[in-house]
C-alpha positions in Angstrom: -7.8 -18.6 -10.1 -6.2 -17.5 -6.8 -3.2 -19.5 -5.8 -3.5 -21.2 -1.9 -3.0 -19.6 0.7 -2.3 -20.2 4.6 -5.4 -21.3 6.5 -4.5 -19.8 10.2 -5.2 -16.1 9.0 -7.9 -14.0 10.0 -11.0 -13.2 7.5 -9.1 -10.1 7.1 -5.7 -11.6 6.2 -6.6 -14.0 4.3 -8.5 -11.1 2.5 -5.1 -9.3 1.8 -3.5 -12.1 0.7 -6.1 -12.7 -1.9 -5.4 -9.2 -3.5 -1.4 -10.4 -3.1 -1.4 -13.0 -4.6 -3.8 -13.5 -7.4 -2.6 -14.9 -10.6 -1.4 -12.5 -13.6 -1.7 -13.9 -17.1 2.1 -13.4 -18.5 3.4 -13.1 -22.2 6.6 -12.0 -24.3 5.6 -8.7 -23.2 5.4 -8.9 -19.9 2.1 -9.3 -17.4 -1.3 -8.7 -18.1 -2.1 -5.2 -16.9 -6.3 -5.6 -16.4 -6.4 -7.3 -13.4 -3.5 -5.2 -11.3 -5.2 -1.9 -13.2 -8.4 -2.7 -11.9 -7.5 -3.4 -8.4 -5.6 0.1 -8.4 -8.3 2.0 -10.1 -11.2 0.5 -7.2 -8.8 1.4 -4.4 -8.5 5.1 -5.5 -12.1 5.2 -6.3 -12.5 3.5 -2.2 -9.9 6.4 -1.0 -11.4 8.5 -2.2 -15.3 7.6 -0.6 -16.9 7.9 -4.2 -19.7 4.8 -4.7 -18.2 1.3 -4.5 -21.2 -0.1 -7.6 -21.2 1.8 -10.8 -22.7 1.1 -14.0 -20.7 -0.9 -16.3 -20.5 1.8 -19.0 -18.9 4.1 -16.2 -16.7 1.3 -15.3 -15.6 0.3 -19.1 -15.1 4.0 -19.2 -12.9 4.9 -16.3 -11.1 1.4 -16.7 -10.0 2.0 -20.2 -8.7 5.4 -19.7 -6.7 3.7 -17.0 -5.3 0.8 -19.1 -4.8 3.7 -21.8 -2.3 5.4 -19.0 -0.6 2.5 -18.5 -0.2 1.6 -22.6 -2.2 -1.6 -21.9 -5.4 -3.0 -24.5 -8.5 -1.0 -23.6 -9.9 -4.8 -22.6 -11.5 -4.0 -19.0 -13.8 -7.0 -19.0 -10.5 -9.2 -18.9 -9.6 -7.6 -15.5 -13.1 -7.6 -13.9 -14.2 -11.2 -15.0 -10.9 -12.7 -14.0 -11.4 -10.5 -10.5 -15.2 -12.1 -10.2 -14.1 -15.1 -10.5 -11.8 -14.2 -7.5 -14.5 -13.1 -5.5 -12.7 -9.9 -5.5 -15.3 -8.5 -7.6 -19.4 -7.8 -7.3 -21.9 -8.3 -10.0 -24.7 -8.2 -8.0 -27.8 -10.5 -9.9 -25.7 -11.7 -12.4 -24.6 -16.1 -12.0 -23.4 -16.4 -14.8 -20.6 -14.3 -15.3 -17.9 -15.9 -18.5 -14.4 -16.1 -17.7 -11.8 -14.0 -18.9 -10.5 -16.5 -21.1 -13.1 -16.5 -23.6 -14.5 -13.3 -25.2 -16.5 -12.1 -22.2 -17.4 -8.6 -23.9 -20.0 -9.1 -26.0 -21.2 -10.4 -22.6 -20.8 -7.3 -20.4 -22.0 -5.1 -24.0 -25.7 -7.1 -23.2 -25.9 -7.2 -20.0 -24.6 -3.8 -18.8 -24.0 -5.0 -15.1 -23.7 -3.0 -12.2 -20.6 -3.6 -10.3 -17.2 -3.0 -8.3 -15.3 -4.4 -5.9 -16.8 -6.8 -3.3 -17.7 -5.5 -0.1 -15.0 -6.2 2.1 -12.5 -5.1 -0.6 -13.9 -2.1 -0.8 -14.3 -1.2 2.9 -11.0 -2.5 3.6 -9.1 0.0 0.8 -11.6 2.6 2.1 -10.9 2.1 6.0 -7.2 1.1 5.8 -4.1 3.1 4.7 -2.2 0.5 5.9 -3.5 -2.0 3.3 -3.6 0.2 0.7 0.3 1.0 1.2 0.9 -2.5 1.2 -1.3 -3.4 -1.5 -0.2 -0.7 -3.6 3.6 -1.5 -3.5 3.2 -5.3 -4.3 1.1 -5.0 -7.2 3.6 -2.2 -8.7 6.3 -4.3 -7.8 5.2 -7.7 -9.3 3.5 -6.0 -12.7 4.4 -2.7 -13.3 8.2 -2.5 -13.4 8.9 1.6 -14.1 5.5 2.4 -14.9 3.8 5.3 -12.9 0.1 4.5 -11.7 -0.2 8.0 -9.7 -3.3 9.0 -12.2 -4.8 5.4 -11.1 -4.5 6.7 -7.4 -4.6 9.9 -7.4 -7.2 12.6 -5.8 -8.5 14.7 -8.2 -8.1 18.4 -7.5 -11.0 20.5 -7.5 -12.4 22.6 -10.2 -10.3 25.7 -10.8 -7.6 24.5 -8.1 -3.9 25.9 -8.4 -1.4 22.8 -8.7 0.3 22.7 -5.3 3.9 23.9 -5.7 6.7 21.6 -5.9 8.6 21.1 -2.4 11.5 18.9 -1.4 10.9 15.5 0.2 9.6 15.0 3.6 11.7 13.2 6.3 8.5 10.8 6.1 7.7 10.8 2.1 4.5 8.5 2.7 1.7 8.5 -0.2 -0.8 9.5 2.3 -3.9 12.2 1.8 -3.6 15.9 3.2 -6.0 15.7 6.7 -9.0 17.3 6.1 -10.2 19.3 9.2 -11.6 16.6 11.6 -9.9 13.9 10.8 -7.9 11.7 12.5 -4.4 11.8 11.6 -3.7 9.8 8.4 -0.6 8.2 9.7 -2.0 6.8 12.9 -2.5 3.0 13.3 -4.7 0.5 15.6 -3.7 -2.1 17.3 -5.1 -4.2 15.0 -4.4 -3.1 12.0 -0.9 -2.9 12.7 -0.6 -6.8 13.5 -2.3 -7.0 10.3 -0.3 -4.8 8.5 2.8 -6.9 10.0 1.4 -10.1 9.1 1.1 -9.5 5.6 4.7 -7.6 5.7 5.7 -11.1 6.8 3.4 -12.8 4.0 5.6 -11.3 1.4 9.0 -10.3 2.9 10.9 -13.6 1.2 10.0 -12.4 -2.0 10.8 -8.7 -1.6 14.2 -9.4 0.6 17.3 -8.6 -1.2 14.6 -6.6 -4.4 16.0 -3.2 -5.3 14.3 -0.2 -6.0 14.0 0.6 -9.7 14.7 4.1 -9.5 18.6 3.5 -9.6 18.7 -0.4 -9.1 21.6 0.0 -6.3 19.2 0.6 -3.0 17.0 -1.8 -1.1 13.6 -1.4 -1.9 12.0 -0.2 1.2 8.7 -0.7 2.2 6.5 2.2 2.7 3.6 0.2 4.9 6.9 -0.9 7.2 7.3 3.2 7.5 3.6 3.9 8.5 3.5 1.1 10.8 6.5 2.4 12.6 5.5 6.0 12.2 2.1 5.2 13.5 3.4 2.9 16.5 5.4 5.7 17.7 2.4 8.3 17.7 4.5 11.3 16.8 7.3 10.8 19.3 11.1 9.8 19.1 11.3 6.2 19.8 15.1 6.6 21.3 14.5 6.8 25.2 17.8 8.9 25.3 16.0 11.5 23.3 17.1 15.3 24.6 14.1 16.5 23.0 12.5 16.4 19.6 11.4 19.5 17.6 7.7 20.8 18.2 7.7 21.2 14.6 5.7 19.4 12.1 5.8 19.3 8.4 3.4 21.2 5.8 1.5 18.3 5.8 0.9 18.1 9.8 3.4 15.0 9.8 6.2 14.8 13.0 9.3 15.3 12.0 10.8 12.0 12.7 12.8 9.3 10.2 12.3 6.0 9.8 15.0 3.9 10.1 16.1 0.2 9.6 18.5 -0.4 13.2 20.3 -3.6 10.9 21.0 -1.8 7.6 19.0 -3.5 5.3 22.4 -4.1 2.8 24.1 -5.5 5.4 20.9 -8.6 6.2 18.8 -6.4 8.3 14.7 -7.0 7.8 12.5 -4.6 6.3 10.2 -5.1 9.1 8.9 -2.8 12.5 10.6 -5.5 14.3 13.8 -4.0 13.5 13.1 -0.5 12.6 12.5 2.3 15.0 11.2 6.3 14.4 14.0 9.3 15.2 13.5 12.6 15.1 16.9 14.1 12.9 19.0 14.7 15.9 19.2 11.2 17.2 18.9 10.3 13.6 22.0 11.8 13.2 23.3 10.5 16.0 22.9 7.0 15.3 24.0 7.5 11.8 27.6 8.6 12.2 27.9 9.9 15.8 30.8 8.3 18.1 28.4 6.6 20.4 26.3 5.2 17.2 27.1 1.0 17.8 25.7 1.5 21.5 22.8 3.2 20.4 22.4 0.7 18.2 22.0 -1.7 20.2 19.7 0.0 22.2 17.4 0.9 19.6 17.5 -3.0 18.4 16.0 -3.7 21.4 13.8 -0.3 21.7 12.0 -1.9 17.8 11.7 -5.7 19.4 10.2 -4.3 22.9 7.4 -1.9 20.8 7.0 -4.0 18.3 6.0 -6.8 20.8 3.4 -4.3 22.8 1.9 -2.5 20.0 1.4 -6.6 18.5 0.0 -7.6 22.2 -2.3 -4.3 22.2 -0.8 -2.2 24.3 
């Protein structure tokens, strides 16, 4: 059972709210993993482009060896019945689906049912780095605490690959894929999706303001879909109009060499949002960070994030 939700959102919104905020049995232990597991394991699968139905053998299979990862029960009909009954979840010919909070696998043992994730939630975590981003980070923050679900996510490499070698962090340490030749750039947004991907920033920023990351437990978590957004508003260039002139440069990945930044610190009440966050490359970075003219430029560059923010919102 979904919990309600806001009725003046779009089809797509009200879409990304569903995978938000569905409801997570809890125990002694701690949440339920099946239901967050699945959803991760789909949107890899979508990333990925590999076939959005499989056969429910396949699915048991690849499902348990996720729940395995996480040290959940091997119990994959939980998840997928539970997500049915969403409507997050396709079971194309079958009506009579059991809930998950019966025994629903001698169920899915006789029927063997094709499924996967429902059509538009499958298009929408194959189409949409934004969503996934935002998706992603919600689900880990609500249900898996210090878990890792990389292997849930990850692309595998292929056969007879070296492991790439280990390098230092990126100015913009994003969880997006390495272009393939032809593609668009992965960190470029639409209009629309990034009033989307605003909108459900703003769905969910009460609960994450003031939420710190679990790595140390001293910093603001920090929203990497707020990061893309920005990133991608900007389109590769320095969002200070004082700029002398960012490097030419781009990253291993084919990333600009820019940093996101939050213009009100978020420690000191400022909003994890693109409203108030604005891309620099590392000199005006710098600059705005500890240089001597660093509370003028900061007042610029509040009103440099509200101005974009608004046009990139309005289309423009």
């Amino acid at each position: 059972m979904t919990q309600p939700h806001p009725t003046t959102l779009t089809a797509s919104e009200q879409l990304l709210h569903r995978l938000t905020h569905f409801r997570v049995n809890r125990s002694s232990d701690g949440p339920a993993l099946y239901k967050p597991v699945a959803v991760l394991w789909a949107m890899g699968r979508a990333a990925r482009g590999e076939a959005r139905l499989l056969s429910w053998s396949q699915t048991e299979r690849g499902l348990n060896e996720a729940l395995k990862a996480q040290g959940a029960p091997q119990k994959p009909e939980f998840g997928v019945s539970s997500l049915y009954h969403d409507k997050l979840w396709s079971l194309p010919g079958q009506d009579d689906v059991p809930t998950a909070h019966g025994h629903p696998k001698p169920w899915f043992t006789e029927r063997q049912p094709l499924g996967g994730p429902a059509e538009e939630v499958y298009a929408l975590f194959r189409d949409s780095t934004v969503a996934r981003l935002a998706v992603r980070e919600h689900l880990l923050e609500l249900y898996f605490g210090d878990r890792d679900p990389g292997p849930l996510l990850a692309e595998p490499a292929p056969a007879g690959a070296e492991p790439e070698p280990s390098t230092a962090p990126e100015p913009l340490d994003l969880p997006l894929p390495r272009p393939r030749a032809g593609d668009p750039e992965p960190w470029l947004v639409t209009a629309v999706e990034y009033e989307q991907g605003c909108r459900l920033l703003e769905l969910t920023e009460e609960r994450r303001h003031g939420t710190r990351a679990p790595a140390d437990g001293s910093r603001p978590r920090r929203s990497s879909a707020a990061r893309l957004l920005v990133l991608g508003r900007s389109e590769g260039r320095c969002e200070n109009p004082e700029c002398a002139g960012q490097p030419e440069e781009l990253t291993d990945r084919g990333l600009p060499l820019l940093e996101v930044d939050h213009v009100r610190d978020l420690a000191l009440g400022g909003r994890d949002h693109p409203g108030q966050m604005v891309a620099l490359c590392p000199n005006c970075h710098a600059v705005k960070t500890r240089g001597r003219s660093r509370e003028r430029l900061r007042t610029l560059l509040l009103r440099v994030a509200e101005e974009r923010h608004r046009a990139k919102s309005a289309g423009k």
